[in-house]
PAZAPA-4460 file (N, C-alpha, C; in steps of 0.05 Angstrom, whole numbers, plus 32768, in hexadecimal, padded with zeros to 4 digits):
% residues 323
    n_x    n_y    n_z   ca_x   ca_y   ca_z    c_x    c_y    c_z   seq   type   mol
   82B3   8844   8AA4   82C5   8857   8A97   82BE   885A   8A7A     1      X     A
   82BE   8875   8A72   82BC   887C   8A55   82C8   8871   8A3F     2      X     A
   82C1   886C   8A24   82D7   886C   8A0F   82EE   8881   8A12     3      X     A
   82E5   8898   8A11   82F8   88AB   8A13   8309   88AC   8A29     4      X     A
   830B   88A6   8A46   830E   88A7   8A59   8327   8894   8A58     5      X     A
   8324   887A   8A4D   8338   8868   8A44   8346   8866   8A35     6      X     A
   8342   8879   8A18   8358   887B   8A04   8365   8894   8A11     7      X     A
   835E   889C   8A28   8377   88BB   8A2D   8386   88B4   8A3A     8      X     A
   837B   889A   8A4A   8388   8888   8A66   83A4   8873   8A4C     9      X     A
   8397   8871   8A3C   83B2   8863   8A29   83C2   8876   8A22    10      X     A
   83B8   888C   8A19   83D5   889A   8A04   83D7   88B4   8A17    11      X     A
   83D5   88AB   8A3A   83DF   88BD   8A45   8402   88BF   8A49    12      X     A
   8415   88CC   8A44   842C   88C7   8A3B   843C   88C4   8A62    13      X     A
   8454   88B8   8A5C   8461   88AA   8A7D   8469   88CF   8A8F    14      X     A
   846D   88C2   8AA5   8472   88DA   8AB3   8495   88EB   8AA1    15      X     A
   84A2   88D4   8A9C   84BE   88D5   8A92   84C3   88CC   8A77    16      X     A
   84C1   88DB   8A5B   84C2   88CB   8A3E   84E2   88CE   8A40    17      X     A
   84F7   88B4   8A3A   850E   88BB   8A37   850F   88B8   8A12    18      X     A
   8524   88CC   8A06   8528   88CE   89F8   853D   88AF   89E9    19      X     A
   852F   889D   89E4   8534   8887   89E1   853C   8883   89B9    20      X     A
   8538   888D   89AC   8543   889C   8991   855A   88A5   8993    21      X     A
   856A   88B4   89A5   8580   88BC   89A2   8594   88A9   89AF    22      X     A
   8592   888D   89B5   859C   8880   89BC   85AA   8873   89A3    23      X     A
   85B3   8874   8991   85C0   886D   8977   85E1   8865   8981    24      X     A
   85E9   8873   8992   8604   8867   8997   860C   8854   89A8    25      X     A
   85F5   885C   89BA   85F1   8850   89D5   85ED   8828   89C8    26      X     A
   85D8   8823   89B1   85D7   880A   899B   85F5   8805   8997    27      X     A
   85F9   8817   8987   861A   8810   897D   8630   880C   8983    28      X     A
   8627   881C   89A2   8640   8808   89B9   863C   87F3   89C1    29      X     A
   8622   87E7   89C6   8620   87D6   89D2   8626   87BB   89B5    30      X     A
   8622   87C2   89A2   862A   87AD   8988   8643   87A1   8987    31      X     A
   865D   87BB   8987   866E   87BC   898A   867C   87AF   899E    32      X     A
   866E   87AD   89B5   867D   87A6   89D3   867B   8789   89D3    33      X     A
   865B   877D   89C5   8658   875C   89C3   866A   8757   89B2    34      X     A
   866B   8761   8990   8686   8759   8986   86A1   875D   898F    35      X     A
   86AE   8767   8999   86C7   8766   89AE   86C1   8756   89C4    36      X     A
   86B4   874C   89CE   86B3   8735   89E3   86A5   871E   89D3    37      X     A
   869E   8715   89BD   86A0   8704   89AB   86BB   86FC   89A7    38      X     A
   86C7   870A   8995   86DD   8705   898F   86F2   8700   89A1    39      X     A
   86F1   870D   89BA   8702   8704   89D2   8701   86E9   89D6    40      X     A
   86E2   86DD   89E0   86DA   86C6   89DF   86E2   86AC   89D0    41      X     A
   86D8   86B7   89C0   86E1   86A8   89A5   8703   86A8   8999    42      X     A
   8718   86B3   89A8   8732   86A6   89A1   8742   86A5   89BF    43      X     A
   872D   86AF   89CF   8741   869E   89ED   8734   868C   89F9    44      X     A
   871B   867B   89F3   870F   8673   89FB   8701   865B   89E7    45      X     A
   86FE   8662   89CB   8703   8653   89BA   86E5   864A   89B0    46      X     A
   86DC   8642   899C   86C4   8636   899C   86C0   861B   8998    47      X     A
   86A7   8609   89A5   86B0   85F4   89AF   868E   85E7   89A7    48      X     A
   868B   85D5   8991   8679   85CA   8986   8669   85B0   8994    49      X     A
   865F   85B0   899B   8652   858F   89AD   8643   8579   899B    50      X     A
   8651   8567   89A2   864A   854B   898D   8633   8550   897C    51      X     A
   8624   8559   8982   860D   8557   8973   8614   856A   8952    52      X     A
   8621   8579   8956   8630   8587   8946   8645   8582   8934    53      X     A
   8654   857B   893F   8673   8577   893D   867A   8556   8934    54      X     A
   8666   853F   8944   8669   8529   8941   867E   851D   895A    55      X     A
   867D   8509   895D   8690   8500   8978   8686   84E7   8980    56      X     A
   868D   84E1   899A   8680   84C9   89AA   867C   84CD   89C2    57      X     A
   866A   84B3   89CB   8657   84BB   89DF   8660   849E   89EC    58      X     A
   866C   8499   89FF   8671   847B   8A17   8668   847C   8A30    59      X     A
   8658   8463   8A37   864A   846E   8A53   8658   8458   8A5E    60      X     A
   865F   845C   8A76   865A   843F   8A8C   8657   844A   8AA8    61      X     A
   864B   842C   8AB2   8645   8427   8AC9   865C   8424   8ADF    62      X     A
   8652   8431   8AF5   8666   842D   8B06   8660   8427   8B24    63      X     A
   8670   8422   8B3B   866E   8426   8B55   8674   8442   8B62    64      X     A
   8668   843F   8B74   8677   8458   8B88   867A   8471   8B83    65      X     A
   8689   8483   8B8B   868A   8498   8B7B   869C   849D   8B6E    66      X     A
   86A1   84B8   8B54   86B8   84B3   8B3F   86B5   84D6   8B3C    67      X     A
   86C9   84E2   8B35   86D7   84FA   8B2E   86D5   84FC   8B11    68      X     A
   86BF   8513   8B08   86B8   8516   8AEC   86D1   8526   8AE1    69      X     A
   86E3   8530   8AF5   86F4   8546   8AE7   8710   8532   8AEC    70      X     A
   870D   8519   8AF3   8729   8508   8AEC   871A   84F6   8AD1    71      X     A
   870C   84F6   8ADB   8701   84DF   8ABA   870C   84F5   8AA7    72      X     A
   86F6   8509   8AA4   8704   8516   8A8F   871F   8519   8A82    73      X     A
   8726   851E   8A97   8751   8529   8A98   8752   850A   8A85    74      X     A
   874C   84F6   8A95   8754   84DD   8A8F   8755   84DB   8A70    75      X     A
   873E   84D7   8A5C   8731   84DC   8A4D   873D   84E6   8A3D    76      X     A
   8746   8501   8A3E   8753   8519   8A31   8769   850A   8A2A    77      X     A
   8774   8500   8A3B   879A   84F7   8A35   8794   84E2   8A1B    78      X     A
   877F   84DC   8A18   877E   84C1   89F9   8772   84CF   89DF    79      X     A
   8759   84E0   89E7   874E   84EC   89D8   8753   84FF   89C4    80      X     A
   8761   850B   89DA   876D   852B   89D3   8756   853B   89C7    81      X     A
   873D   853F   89D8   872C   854F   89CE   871A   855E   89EA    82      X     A
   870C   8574   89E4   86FA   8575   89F7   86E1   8562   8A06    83      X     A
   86DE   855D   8A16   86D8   8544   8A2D   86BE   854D   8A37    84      X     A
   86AC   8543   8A3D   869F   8550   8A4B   868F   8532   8A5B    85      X     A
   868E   8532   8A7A   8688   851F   8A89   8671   8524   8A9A    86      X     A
   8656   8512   8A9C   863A   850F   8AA8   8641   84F9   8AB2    87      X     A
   862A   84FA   8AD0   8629   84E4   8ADC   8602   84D9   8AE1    88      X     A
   860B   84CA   8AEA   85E5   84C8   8AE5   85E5   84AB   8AF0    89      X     A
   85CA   84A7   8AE6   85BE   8489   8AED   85AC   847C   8AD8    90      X     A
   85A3   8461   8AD2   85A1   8453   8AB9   8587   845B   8ACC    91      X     A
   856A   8457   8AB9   854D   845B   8AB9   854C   843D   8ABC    92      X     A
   855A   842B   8AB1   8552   840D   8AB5   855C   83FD   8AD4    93      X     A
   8573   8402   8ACD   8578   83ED   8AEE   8580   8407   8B10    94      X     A
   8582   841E   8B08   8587   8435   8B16   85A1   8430   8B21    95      X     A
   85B9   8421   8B11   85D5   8424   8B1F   85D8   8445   8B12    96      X     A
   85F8   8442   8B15   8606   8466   8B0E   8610   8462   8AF6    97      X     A
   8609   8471   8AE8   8624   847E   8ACE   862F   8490   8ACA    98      X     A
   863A   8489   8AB6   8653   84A8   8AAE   8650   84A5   8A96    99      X     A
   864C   84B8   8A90   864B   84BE   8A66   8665   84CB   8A63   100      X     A
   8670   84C8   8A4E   8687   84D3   8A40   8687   84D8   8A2A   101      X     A
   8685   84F7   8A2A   8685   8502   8A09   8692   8514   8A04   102      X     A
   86A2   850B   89E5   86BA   8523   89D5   86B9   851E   89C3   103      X     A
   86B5   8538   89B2   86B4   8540   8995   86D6   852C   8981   104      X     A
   86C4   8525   896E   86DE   851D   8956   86D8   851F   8945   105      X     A
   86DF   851B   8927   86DD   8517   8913   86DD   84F6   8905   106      X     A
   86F0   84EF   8912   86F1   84C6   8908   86DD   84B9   8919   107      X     A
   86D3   84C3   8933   86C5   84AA   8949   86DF   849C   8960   108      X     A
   86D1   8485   895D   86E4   8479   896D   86E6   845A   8974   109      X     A
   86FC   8451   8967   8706   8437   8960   86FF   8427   8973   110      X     A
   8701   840E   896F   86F6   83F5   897F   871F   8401   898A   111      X     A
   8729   83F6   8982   8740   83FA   8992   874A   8415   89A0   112      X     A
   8743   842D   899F   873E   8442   89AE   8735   843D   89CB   113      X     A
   871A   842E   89B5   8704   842B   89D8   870B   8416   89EE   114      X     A
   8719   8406   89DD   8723   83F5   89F0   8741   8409   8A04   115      X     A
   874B   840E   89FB   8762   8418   8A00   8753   8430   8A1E   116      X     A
   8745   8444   8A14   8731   844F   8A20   8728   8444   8A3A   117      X     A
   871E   8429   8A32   8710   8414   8A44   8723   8412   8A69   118      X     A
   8732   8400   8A55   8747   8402   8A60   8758   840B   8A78   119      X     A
   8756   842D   8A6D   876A   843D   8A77   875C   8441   8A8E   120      X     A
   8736   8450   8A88   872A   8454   8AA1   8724   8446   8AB6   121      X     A
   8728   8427   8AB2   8721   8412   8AC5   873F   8408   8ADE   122      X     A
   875C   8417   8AD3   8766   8416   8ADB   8774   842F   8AF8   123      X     A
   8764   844A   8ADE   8764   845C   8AF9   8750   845D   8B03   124      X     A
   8740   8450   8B08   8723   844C   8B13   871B   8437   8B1B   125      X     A
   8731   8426   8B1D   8729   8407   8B30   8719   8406   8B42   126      X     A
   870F   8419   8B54   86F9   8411   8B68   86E0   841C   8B65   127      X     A
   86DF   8428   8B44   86C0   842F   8B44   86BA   8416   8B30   128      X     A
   86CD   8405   8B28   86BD   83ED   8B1C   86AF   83EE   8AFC   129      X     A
   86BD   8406   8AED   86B4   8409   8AD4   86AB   83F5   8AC4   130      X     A
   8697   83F6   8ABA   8687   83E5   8AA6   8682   83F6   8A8D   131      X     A
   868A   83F0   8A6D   867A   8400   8A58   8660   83EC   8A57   132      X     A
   864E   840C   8A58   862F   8404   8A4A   8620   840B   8A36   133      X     A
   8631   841C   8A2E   862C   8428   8A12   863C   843D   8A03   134      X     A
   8640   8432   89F0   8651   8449   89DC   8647   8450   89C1   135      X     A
   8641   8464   89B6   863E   846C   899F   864F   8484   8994   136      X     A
   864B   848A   8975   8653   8497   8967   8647   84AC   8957   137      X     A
   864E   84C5   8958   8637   84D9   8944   8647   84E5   8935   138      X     A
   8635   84E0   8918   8648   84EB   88FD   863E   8509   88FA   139      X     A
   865E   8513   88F3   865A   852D   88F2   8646   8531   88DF   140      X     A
   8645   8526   88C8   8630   8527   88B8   8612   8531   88C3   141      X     A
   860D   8525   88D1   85F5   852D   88DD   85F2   853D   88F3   142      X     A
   8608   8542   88FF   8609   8560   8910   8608   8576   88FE   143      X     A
   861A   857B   88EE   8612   858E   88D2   85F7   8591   88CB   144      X     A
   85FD   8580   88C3   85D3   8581   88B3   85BD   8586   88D7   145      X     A
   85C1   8586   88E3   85B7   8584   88F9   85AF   85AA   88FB   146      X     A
   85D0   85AC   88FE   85DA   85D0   8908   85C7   85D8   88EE   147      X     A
   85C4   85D8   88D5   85BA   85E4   88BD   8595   85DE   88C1   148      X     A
   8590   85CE   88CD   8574   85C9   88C6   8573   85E3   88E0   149      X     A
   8580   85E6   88F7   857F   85F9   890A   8580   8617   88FE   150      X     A
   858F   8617   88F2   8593   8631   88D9   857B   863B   88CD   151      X     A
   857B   8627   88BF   855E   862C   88AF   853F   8632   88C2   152      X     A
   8542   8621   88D8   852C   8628   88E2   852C   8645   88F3   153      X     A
   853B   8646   88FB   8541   866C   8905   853F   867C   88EA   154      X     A
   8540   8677   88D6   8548   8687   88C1   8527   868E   88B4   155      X     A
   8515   8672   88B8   84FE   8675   88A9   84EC   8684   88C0   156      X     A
   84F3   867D   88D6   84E6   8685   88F2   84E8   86A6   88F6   157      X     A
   84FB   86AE   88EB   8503   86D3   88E8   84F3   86DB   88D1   158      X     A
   84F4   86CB   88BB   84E1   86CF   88A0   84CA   86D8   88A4   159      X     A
   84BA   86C9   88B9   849B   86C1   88C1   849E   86DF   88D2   160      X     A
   84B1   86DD   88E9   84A9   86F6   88F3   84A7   8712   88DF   161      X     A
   84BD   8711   88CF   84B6   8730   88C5   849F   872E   88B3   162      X     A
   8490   871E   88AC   847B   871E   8894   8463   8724   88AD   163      X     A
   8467   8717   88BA   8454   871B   88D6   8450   8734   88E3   164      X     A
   8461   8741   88E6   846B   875F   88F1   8461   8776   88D6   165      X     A
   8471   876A   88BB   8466   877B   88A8   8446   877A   889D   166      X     A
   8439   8766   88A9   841D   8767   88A2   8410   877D   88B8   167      X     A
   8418   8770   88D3   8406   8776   88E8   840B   8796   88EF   168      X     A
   8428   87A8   88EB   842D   87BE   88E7   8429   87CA   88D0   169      X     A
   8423   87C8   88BB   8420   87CE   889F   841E   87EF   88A0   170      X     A
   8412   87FC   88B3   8406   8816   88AF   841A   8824   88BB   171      X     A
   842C   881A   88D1   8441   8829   88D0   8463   881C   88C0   172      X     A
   8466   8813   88B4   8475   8807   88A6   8486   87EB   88AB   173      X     A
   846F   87D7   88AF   8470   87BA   88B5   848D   87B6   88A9   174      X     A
   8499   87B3   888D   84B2   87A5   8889   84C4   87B6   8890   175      X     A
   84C3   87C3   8898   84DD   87D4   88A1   84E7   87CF   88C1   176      X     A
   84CF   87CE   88CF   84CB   87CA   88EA   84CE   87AE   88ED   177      X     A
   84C1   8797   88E1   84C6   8785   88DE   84F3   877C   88DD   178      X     A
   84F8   8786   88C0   850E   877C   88BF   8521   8789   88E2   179      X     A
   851A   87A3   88E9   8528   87AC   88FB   8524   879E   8916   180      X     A
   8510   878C   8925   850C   8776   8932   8520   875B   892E   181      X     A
   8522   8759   891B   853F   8743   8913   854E   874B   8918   182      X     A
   8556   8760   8911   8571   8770   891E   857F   8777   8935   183      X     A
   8562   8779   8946   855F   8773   895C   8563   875B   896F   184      X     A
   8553   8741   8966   8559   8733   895C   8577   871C   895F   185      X     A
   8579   8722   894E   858F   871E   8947   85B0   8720   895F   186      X     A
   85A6   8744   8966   85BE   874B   897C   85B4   8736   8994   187      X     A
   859B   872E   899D   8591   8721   89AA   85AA   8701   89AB   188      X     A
   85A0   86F9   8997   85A5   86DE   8996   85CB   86DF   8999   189      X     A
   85DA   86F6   8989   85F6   86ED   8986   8604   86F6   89A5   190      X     A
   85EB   870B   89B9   85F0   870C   89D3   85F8   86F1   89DD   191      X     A
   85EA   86DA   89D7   85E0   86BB   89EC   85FD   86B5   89DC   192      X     A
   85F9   86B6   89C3   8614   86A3   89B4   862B   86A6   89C8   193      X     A
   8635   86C6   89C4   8643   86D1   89D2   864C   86C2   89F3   194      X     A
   8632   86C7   89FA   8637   86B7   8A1F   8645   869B   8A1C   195      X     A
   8633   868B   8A08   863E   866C   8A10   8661   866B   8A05   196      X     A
   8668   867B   89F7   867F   8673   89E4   8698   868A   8A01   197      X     A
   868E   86A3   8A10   869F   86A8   8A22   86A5   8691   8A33   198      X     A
   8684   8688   8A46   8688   8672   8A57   8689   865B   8A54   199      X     A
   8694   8657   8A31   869D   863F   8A2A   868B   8626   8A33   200      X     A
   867B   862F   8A2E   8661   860F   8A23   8666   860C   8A05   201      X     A
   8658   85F3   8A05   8666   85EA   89EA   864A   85ED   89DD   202      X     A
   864A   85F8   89BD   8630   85FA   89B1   8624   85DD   89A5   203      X     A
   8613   85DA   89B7   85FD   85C7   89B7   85DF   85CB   89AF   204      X     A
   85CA   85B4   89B3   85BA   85BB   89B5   85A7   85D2   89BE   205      X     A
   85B0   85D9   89E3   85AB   85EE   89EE   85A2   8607   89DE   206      X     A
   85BE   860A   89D3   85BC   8629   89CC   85A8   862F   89AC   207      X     A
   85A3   8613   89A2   858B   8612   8990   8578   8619   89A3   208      X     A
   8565   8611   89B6   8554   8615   89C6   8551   8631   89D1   209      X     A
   856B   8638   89D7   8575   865C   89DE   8568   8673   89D0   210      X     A
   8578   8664   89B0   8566   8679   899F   8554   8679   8990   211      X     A
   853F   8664   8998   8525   8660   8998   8512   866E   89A4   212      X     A
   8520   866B   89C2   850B   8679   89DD   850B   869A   89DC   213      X     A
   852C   869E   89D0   8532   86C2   89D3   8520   86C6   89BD   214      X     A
   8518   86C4   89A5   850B   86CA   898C   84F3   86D2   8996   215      X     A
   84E5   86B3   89A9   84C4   86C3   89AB   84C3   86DC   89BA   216      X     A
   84D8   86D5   89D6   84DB   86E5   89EB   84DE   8704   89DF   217      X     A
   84F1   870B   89C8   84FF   8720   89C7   84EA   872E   89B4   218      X     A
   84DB   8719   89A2   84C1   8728   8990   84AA   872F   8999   219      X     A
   84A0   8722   89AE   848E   872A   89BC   8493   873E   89CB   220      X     A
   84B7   874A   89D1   84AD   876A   89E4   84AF   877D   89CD   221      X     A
   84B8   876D   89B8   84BD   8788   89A1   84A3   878C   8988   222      X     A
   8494   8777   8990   8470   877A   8981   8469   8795   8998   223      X     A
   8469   8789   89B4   845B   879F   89C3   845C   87BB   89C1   224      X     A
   847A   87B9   89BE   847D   87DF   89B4   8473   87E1   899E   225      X     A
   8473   87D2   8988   846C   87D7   896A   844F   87E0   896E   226      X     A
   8444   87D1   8982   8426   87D9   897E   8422   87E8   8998   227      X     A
   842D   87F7   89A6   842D   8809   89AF   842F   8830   89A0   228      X     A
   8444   8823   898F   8447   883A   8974   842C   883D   8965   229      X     A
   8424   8824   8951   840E   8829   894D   83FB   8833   895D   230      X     A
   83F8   882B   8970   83D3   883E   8988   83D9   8858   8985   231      X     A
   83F4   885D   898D   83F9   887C   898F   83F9   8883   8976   232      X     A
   8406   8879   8963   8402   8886   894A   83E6   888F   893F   233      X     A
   83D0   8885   894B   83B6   888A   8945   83A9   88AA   8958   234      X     A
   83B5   889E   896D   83AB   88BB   8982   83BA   88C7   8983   235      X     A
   83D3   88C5   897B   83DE   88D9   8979   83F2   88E9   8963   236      X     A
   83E1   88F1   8953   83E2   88F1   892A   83F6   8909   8932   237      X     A
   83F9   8922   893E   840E   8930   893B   8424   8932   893D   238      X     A
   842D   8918   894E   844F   890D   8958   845D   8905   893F   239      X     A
   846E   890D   8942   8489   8905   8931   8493   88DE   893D   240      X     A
   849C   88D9   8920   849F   88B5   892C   84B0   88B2   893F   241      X     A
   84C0   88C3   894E   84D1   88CA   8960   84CB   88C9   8978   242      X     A
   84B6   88E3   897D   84AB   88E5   8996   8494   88C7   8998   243      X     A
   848C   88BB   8985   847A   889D   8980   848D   888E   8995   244      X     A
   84A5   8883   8985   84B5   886B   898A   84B3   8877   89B3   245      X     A
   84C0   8892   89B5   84CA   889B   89CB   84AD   889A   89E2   246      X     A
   8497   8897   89DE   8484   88A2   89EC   8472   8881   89F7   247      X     A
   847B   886E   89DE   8476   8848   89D7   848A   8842   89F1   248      X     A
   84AC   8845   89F1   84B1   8837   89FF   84B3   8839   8A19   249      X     A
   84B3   8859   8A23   84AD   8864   8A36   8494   8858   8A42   250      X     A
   847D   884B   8A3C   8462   883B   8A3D   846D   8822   8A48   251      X     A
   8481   8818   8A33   8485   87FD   8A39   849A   87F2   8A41   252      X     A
   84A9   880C   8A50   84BD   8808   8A5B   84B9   87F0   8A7C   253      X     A
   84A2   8802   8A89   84A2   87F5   8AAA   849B   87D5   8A9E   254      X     A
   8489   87D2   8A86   847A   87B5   8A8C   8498   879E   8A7F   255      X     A
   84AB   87B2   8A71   84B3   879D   8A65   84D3   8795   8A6E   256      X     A
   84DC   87AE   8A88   84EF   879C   8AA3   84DB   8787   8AB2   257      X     A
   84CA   8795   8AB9   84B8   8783   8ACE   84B6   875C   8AC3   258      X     A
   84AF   8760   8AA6   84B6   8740   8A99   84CE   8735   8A93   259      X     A
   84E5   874A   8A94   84F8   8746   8A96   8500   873B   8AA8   260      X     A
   84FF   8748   8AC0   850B   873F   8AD9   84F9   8724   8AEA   261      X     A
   84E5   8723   8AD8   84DB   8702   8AE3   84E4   86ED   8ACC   262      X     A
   84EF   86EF   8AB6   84F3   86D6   8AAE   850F   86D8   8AAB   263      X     A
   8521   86EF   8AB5   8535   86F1   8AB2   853E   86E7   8AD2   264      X     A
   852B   86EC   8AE1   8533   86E2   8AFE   852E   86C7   8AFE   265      X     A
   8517   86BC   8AF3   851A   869F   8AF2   852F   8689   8AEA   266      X     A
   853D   8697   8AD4   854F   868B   8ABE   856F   868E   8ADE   267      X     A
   856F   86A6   8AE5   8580   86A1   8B01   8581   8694   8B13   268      X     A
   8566   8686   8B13   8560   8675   8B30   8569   8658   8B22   269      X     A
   8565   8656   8B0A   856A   8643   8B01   8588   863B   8B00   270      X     A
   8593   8657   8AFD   85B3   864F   8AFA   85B7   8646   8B11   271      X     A
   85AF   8655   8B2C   85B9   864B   8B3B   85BF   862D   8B4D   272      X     A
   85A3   8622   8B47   859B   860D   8B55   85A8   85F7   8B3F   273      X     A
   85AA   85FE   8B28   85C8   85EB   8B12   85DF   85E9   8B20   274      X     A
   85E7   85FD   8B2D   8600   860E   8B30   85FE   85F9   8B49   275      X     A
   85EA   85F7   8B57   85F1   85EA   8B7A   85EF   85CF   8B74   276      X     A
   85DA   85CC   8B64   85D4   85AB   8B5C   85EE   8592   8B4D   277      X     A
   85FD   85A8   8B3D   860D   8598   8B33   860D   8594   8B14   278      X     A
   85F2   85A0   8B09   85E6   8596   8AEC   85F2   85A7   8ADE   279      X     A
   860B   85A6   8AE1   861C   85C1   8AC5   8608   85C8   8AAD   280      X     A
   8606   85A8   8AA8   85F9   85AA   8A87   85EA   85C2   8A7D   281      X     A
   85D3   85C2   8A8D   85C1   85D6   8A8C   85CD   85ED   8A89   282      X     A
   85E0   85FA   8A95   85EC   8612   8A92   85F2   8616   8A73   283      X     A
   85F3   860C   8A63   85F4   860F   8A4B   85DC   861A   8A3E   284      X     A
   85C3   861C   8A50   85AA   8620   8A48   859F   8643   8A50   285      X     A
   859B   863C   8A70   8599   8653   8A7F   85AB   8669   8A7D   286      X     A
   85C6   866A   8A7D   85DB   867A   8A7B   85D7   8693   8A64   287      X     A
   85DA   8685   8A54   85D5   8698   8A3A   85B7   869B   8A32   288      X     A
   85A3   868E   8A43   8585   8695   8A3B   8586   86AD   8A47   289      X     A
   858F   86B4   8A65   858B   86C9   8A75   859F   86DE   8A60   290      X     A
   85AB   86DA   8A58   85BA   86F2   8A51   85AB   86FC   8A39   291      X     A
   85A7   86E9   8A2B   8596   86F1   8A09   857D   8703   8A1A   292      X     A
   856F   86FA   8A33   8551   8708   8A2F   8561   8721   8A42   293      X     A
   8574   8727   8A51   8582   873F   8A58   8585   874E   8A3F   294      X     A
   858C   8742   8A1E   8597   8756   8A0D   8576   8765   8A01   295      X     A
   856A   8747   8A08   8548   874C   89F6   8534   8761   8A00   296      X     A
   8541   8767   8A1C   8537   8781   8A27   8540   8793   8A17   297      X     A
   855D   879A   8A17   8561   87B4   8A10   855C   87B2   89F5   298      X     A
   8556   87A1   89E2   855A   87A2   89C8   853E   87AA   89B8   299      X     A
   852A   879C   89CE   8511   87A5   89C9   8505   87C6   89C7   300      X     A
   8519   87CF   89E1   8517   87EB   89E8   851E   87F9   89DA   301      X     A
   8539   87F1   89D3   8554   8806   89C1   854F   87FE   89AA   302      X     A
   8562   87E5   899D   8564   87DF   8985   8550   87E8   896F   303      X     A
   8538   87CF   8976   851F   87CF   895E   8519   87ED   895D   304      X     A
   850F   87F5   896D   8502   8809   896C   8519   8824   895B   305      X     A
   8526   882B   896C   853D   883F   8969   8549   883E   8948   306      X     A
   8547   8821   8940   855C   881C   8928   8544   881D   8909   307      X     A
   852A   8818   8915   8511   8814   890C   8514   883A   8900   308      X     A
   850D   884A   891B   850D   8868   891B   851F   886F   8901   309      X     A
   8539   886B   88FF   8553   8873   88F3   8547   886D   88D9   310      X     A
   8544   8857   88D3   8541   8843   88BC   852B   885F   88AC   311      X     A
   8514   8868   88BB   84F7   8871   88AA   84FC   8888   88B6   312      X     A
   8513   8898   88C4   8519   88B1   88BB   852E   88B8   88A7   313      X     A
   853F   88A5   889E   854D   88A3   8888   853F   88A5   8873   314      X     A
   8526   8891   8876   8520   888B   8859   8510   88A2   8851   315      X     A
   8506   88AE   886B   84F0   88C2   885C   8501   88E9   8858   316      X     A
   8521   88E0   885C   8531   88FD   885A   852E   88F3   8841   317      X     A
   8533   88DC   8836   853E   88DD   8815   852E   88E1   8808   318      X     A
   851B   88D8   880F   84FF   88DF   87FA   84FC   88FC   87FE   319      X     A
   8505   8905   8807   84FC   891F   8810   8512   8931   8800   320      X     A
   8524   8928   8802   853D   8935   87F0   8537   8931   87D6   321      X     A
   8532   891B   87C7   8532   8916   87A9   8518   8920   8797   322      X     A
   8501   892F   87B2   84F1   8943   87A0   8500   8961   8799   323      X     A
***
């Protein structure tokens, strides 16, 4: 096949260009709708920090037979008065059973607590034979500083992208396009927040990890269009940045459900077999990963691009007015 033959086969335009620019409201409902189900979330449902965060304690013991993670808990709760959260498992050393027990505090928890604690569970639990095998304590102090070193690294990690974006786009206006990928971005990540704080997981580690994975995930579909704008912007010098953005995602529309719906299907299969298995935990992971790369589709499509458009047809009415 020809040179020529192949650059016509690229900037041959889709059978269907949807007008994906005039989607401006279509963004601003959907902004709107996460903040009102934020906020729902967040005062009927409450937000709910995990030790690592917050600070708390952590008590494991060994037991017999089998035991009811949702009476321990209850149990638990009546001394504590905090949120509970109960695992069962097995030691790597001798392979008997455990039960971890963990709730957020601010003081820890007293030799006379734990005893009291001790105690209480061995009495409604006389036939699983409770043993403590370990207890510890985490200072909020260092859940803080923990959450902030998390901060910072999403914060320098968005930095890198737009300097990255604004180099490698430069010719069609890298910092502009750049910052409008955060923004993107951004709706990305407060999508996942959003999920864990409706279905009330508690923010942990996980959802550090969450918005780690959505960042590469969500920049890598929104480089593709960027440099899909650029090719066309070369072959095709008489389009308006309009019909560009509109003609880019229309291109990269089929490839970028199609990756959608495989790591978005995977992240489902995952829930599910949590869901049958028993491993709640994880749901704290998968849950809101699937939903962030659900928002990272449309955001790639709509957002960046669309808000990118707005941004450098604004800027270039004004310049245009103040001659």
């Amino acid at each position: 096949m020809s040179k020529n033959n192949t650059q016509t086969e690229k900037v041959s335009t889709p059978a269907k260009v949807y007008d994906f620019c005039s989607k401006k409201r279509l963004i601003l409902g959907v902004i709107i709708a996460v903040l009102v189900i934020f906020a729902a979330g967040a005062i009927i449902r409450g937000i709910h920090f995990a030790i690592e965060f917050k600070g708390g304690t952590l008590i494991t013991y060994t037991y017999q037979g089998d035991i009811n993670t949702n009476d321990v808990a209850s149990a638990v709760k009546e001394i504590v008065d905090s949120n509970v959260t109960v695992r069962t498992g097995e030691s790597l050393d001798s392979g008997g059973k455990q039960v971890t027990i963990s709730f957020t505090s601010d003081q820890g928890l007293t030799a006379d607590r734990q005893t009291e604690l001790t105690t209480k569970l061995r009495e409604k639990f006389a036939d699983n034979d409770l043993v403590i095998y370990d207890s510890n304590d985490v200072n909020p102090a260092s859940g803080r500083e923990f959450l902030l070193k998390c901060f910072i690294a999403v914060l320098f990690a968005a930095f890198i992208v737009i300097i990255y974006i604004a180099i490698r786009f430069r010719n069609i206006g890298g910092w502009s396009a750049g910052v409008c990928s955060i923004f993107a971005l951004c709706l990305d990540i407060f999508v996942a927040f959003t999920t864990t704080v409706v279905c009330k997981f508690s923010i942990d580690s996980n959802i550090v990890a969450v918005i780690l994975t959505i960042l590469g995930y969500s920049i890598n579909n929104t480089i593709v269009i960027y440099d899909r704008i650029r090719e066309n912007r070369k072959l095709m010098p008489k389009a308006s940045l309009n019909e560009l953005i509109n003609v880019s995602c229309a291109q990269s529309l089929t490839r970028s459900i199609r990756t959608s719906i495989t790591t978005i299907g995977t992240m489902l299969v995952i829930t599910i077999v949590v869901l049958a298995t028993g491993y709640k935990s994880l749901l704290s992971f998968s849950v809101p990963l699937m939903m962030g790369l659900i928002s990272g589709t449309f955001s790639s499509l709509f957002v960046a691009p669309v808000t990118w458009s707005w941004w450098k047809n604004k800027s270039a009415a004004k310049k245009k007015s103040s001659k």
